[in-house]
Every structure is written in C-alpha cells, then in structure tokens.
N, C-alpha and C positions, 0 to 999 in steps of 0.2 A: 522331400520332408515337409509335410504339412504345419504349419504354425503352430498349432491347435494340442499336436502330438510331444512339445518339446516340455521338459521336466523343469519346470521353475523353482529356486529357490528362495523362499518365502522368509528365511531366516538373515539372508543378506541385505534385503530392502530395511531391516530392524538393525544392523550392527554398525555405529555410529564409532566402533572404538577408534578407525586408523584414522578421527578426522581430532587435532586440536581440541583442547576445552575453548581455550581462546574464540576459534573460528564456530564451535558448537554455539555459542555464546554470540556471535555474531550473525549468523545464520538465525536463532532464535528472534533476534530483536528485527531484521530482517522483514522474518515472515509474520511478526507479530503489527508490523507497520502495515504490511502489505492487507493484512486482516481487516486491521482498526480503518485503513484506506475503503477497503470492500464493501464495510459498514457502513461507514460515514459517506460513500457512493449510491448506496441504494437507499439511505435514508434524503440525499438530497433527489434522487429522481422521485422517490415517493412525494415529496413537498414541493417540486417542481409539477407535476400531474395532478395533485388532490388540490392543492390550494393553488390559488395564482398568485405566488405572493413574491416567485422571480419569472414573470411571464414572457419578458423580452430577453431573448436569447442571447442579444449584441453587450446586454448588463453583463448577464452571464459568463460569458466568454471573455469582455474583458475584466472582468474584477477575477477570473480565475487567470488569465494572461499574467495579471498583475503582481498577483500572489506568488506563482511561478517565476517571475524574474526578482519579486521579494525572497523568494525561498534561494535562488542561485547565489543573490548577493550576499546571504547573510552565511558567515563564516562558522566552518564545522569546528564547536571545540563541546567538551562537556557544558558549559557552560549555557549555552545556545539550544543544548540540544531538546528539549519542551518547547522551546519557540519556533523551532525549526518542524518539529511534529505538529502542533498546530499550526503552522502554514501550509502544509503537506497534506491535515485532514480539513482545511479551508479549500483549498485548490478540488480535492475531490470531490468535495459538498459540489461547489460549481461547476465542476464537469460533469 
C-alpha cells in the first residue's frame, strides 16, 4: 500500500469536541505563549544581526541563563502569571 493511496480524513484534524473546555482553554494559552515566544525570538535575532547592540554572546547567554533560573524560581499562581510571560518573552529575546 502506497502512502500516497490512503483516504484522510480532513474533518477529524477540526473536531476538538472529545477534548475538555478546560484543557481547550489551556492548550489555547499554551500555544499562544509559544507564538508570542516565536515573535519575540526572531525579533531578537533580527536586533542581534542589524544592530550591534548585544554583540557579545557571553552577555547574551548569561542574562538569558539568568532569566531562566528567574523564571524557575518564581512560583506558578494567577497572580505571577504576566511576570512569569515576560520573563519567558525576555529569555527568548536572548536566545
């Protein structure tokens, strides 16, 4: 059987019903981080390449280290949670 040859259903990749609102809801916020990270990634390699204005790598690396063990320490509650996203779209900048 050829790969190529097999019937896909196009209507199952769209039906989100057997999953939670809850988890729908968390999966959303999720991939909406993961987005905002993406952005906020190619906008720091763009400003890393056009200007030289973090030219040393070693800064770099450790102010994004730094961020990440800021982001570990700081405790998950609603509360935190915007501070915990910008350390999360800090960390990405520098990496």
């Amino acid at each position: 059987m050829n790969i190529f040859d097999r019937k896909i259903n196009f209507d199952a990749l769209l039906k989100f019903s057997h999953i939670t609102p809850s988890t729908q809801q968390h999966l959303k916020k999720v991939y909406a981080s993961f987005a905002l990270c993406m952005f906020v990634a190619a906008a720091g390699a763009y400003v890393h390449m056009v200007t030289h204005f973090i030219q040393a790598g070693l800064l770099s690396a450790l102010g994004s280290l730094i961020l990440m063990i800021w982001l570990m320490a700081t405790p998950h509650s609603h509360e935190t949670e915007q501070k915990r996203l910008g350390l999360l779209a800090g960390f990405a900048f520098l990496t």
